[in-house]
Structure formats: structure tokens, C-alpha cells
N, C-alpha and C positions, 0 to 999 in steps of 0.2 A: 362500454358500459361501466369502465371503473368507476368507483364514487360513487354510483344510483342506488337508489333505493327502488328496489322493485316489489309491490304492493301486490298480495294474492289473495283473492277472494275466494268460495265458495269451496266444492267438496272434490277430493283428485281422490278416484281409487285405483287397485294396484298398484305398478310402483313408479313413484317422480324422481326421475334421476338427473342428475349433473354432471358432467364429464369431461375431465380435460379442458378446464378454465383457468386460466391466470391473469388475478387481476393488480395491478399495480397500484390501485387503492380500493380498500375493503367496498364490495358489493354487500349492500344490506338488504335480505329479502323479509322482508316485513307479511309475517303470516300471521299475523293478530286473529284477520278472521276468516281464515282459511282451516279444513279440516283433511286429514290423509287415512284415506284407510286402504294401509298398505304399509308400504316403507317409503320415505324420503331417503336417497340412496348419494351419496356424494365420494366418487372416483378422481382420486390425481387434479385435487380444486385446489386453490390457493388466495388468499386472502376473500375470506365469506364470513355472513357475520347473518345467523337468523334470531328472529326477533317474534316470540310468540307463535299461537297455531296450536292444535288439539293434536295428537298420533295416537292412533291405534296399536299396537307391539302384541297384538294379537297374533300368534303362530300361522302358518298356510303357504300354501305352494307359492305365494310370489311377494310374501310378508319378510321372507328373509331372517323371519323371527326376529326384527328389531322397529321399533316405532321410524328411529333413526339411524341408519347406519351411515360409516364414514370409512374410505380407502385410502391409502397413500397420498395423504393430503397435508398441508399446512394452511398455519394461520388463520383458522376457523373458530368460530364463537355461537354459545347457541346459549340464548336466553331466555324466562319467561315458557318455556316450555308445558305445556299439561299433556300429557301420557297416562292413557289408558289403557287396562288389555279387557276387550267388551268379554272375550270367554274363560273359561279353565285354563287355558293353553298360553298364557300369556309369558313374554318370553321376555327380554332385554329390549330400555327402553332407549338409550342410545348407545349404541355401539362404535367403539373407536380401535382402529386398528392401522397399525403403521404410521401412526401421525402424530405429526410435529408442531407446537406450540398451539395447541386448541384450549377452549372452558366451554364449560358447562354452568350454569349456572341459573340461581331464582329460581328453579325449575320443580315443576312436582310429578310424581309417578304414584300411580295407583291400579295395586291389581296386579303388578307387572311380574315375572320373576325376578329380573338383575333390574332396579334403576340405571346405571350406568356400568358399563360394563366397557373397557378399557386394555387394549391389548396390544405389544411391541410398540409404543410410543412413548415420549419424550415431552417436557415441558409441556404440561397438563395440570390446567387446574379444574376443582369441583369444587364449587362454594354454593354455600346457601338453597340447598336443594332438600327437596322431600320426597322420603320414599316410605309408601303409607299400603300396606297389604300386602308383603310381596309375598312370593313363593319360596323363593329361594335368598340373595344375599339382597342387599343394597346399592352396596359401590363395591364394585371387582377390578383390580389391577395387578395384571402378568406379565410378567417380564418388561417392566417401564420404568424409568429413566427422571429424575426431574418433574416428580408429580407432588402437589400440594392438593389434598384431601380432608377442608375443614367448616367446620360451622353448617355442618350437616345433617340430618335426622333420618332417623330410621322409626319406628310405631307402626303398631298393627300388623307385625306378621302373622304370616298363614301358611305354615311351612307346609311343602309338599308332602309325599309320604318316603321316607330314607332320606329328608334335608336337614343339615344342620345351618343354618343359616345364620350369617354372620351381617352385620351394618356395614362395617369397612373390610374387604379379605383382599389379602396382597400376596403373590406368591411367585416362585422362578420357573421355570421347565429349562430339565438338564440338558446340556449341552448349548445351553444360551449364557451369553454375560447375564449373572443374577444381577437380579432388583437394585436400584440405588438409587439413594437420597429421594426420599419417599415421607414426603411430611405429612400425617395423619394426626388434626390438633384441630381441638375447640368443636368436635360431632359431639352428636346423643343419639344412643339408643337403647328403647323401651319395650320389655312387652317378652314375647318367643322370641328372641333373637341370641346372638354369641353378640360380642361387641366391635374389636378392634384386633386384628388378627395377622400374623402375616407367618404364612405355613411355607416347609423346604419342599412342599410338592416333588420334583423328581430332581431338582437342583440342591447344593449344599449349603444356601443359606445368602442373605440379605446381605448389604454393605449402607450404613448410611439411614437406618431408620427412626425417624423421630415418632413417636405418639405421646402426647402431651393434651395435658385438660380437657380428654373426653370424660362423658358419662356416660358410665352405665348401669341402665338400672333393669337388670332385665329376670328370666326364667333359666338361661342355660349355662354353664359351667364356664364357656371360655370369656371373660371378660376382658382380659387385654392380652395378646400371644402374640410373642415374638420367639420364634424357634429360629436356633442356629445363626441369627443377628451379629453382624461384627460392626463396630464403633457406633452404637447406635442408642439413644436417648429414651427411657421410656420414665416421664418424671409426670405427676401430678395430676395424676388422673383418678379420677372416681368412681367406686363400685362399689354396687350396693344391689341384693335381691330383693325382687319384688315378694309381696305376701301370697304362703305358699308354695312358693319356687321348691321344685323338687329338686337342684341343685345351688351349691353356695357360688356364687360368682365370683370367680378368678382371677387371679393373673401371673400368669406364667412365662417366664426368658427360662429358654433349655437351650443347651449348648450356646455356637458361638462365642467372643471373647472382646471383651476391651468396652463393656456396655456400662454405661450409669444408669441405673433405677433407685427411685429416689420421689421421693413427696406425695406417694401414692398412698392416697386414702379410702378403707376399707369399710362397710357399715356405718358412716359417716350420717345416713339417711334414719330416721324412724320408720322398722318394720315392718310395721301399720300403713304407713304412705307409701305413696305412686309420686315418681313425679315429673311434673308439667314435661310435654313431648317436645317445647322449646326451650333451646337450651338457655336464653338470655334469661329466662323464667327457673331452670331447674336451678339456674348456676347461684341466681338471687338466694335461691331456697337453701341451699348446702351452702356457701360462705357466708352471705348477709351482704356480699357487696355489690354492684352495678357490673356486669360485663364489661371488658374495654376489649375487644378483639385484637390478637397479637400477629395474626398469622401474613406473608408473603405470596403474594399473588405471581406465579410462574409469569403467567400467561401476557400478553401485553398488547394485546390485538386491542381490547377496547380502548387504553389508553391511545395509544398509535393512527387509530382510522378515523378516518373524516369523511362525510358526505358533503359532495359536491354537488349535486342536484335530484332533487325530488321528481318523481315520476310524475307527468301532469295529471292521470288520468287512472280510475283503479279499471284494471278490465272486466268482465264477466268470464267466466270459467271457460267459455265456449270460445272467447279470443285468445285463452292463453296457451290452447292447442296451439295455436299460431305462432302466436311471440315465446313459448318456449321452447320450440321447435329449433328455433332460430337462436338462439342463445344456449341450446344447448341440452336445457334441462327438459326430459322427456318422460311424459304422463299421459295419462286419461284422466282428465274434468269432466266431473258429472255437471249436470244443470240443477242438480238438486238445490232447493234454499240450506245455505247452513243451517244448521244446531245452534242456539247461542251458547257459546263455551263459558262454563263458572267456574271457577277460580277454584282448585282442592283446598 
């Protein structure tokens, strides 16, 4: 099945998993009009690439608390994604853990707690993603390696109650090699949130952090924070409080040593204005010029894979008990008609 593109239709509850696949050319599962309520769950997979599809990251005994989760896997891509959390409980909307050269990407989250949520892994990008209501942060990455974190938004949080909730938060746990080379440049975020963040959690501090030309325009104090940071970049970035904000938006490098901060502009914005929750739009607003995007893409799966043949035929939910049985990936497919999924 390397090269295929496998076409899934209709509604899989509980949890769809994949296990122990290696494919020598990227497998594309094309969930456009496929819905999961549950977890899509992906164990020790290798070269996977999905493409659309609705997740629930709604909390519960077989939800895993994640729309999508990911285990000791590489060379994975997930595009085009919409994530939902239907209750209160809404938890991380994909989840990466132990894994090697994946993206996220185009993707929107609504409702969720964590948009993406990113842990012990290596060459990792998030680009072009919306996380729109959360609970808690945005984009979370722990203890990782080789991640590019840009051209992203955060808007409309709804922080829990004891949340401080940040758009981008990057952090170590002690007794791991901390964080490195961790590119966080060209996000916005608006509204309840902190901004761009990366805290010494129980470790002593970062190696290699860049955050460059974010915005932020938000309600809470930490605006750009790098604690305990060594050779690390924090240049040209923007902050500005919204009206009313009960705190002045920051930006803060404490400890660590051997850092540039430099071109970071403060109040830059009219007190009075909000602004626009995209950044090509906010960035127009504060300079006067056209966005050009600067940033490097880790990841290299999409450039790399090729489909070598199209499924002839899309099955009904009730065949794919069958044929995913057999390839691996294992679920329960309702016969319910989908949802039509709209676009956040």
C-alpha cells in the first residue's frame, strides 16, 4: 500500500488506530469527509501523511484526551485538519509524542484546551494553524528538539479557572537534555492569552531559542518570555495591550546568558484598537508593509512524498471495518450519514 491514497468516508466512534506500519512511500489517508469521535490514534507509523477530516478532542474514557494522538512514529503530516471539543472538557487537539520529522499544519481548533500539544520530539513544524477558544494554551512544546512554531494564531481564549494561558509555551523537564533550537516567529495572539513564552519548568534553561515577529496584542502580562535562555534570539517582535487590559504586556529574558534582544517594539499599536486576529492583516496595520514570510520549514515529508496510485473506489463505513482490519488501522464505523464539515 505504499504511495495509496486511502479515501475515508463517513463517522468512526471510539478510537481509529494504526499500528506498526512502515511505508516506503508516504501513504495518504484522505479524511476530507470522514468525522472521529474519539481519537485517531497513530503507534510506531512511518511515512503517513493525512489530509482533512473533522476530531472531536472531547475528554472520556477511550478519547485519550486528544482529537489526534501520535506515538513513537516518524515522517508524518497532518493537514487541513478541523478539531472540535463538543463539551467543557475539551482537551489537546493533536498530540505528538516521541516523534520524528512530523507538521501540523492549515489546521483549526476550536474549543479545545492545547491546539497542539507536542512532547519529546524532533524536527517538528506548525505552520498556518488556528486555535480559536481554547482553555488553556495554543501550541505546547516539551522537551523538543528542532521545532519551527510560525505563522500561527491564537483568538478567543476562555481560560479555565487557575489557567494562565499562553499562544506558543516551550519548556524543559529536569533531568532531560533541555529544549533546542526551537524557532517561534511570524504567530499572533489576541484577546485572554500570555503570548510567546518558554519557561525553566523543573530544567535550567533553553539552548538555541529564536522568537522573532510575533504579535501580541493581548489582556495578560507575559508577552514574550524567555527565562534562563542561552544563545538565543528574541528580536522584533510586537506588543501591545488591548483596551482595558488589567495588565501592561511584557517582555521578559531573566537569567541565562549570551542572548540578543533587539528591535522589539512596544505600544506601537493605538490604545483604542484591536487588531485583525490574522497576522498578514495585523502586521499591514503596525508597519504599512505587505507580509513576505521568512520562516524554515523543519519538516520535509510534503516536499519528499509522491502518490503513486489513487484508490479506485471510496468505501462505505461498513467496508472499512474490513479493509482496515487488514491494513492495520482499527476502529468502529458508524453508518451514520456525515455532518457536512465548515471550514472555522
Amino acid at each position: 500500500m505504499s504511495g495509496d491514497t486511502i479515501r475515508l468516508s463517513g463517522t468512526f466512534a471510539g478510537t481509529t488506530s494504526l499500528q506498526n506500519k512502515t511505508a516506503t512511500k508516504a501513504i495518504t489517508i484522505d479524511a476530507t469527509k470522514a468525522t472521529f469521535i474519539g481519537t485517531l490514534k497513530f503507534q510506531s507509523v512511518n511515512n503517513i501523511k493525512v489530509v482533512g477530516g473533522r476530531y472531536d478532542s472531547t475528554g472520556g474514557p477511550t478519547a485519550y484526551g486528544r482529537g489526534i494522538v501520535v506515538y513513537k512514529s516518524s515522517n508524518l503530516s497532518f493537514d487541513k485538519l478541523t478539531v472540535v471539543a463538543s463539551g467543557t472538557d475539551g482537551e489537546t487537539g493533536v498530540g505528538l509524542e516521541g516523534v520524528t520529522n512530523a507538521s501540523v499544519t492549515n489546521s483549526t481548533f476550536t474549543n479545545v484546551g492545547v491546539g497542539v500539544g507536542v512532547t519529546g520530539s524532533s524536527y517538528i513544524t506548525l505552520t498556518g494553524n488556528k486555535v480559536v477558544g481554547a482553555t488553556k494554551d495554543g501550541y505546547d512544546a516539551y522537551n523538543d528538539h528542532n521545532v519551527v512554531i510560525a505563522n500561527n494564531s491564537c483568538s478567543g481564549s476562555k481560560p479555565q479557572a487557575g489557567a494562565h494561558p499562553d499562544c506558543v509555551q516551550l519548556a524543559s523537564t529536569g533531568g532531560l537534555p533541555v529544549q533546542s533550537d526551537i524557532k517561534v516567529i511570524d504567530n499572533i495572539a489576541t484577546g485572554m492569552t500570555q503570548g510567546f513564552t518558554s519557561f525553566l519548568g523543573s530544567a535550567t534553561g533553553s539552548l538555541r531559542i529564536t522568537m522573532t515577529g510575533n504579535i501580541i496584542n493581548g489582556l495578560m502580562s507575559q508577552g514574550v518570555a524567555c527565562y534562563g535562555c542561552v544563545d538565543s534570539f528574541i528580536t522584533n517582535n510586537f506588543l501591545s495591550s488591548q483596551p482595558g487590559a488589567p495588565h501592561f504586556v511584557n517582555l521578559n529574558v531573566i537569567g541565562g546568558s549570551n542572548n540578543v534582544v533587539s528591535g522589539n517594539t512596544f505600544g506601537s499599536l493605538n490604545t483604542s484598537s484591536v487588531l485583525p486576529t490574522d497576522y498578514a492583516s495585523a502586521y499591514f496595520r503596525l508597519t504599512g508593509t505587505t507580509y513576505k514570510p521568512t520562516f524554515a520549514d523543519f519538516s520535509s515529508i510534503g516536499a519528499t512524498a509522491s502518490i503513486e496510485r489513487i484508490a479506485a473506489t471510496i468505501p462505505e463505513p461498513g467496508e472499512w471495518a474490513l479493509l482496515l482490519a487488514g491494513f492495520g488501522l482499527v476502529g468502529l464505523a458508524t453508518r451514520r450519514p456525515m455532518a457536512r464539515v465548515v471550514a472555522a
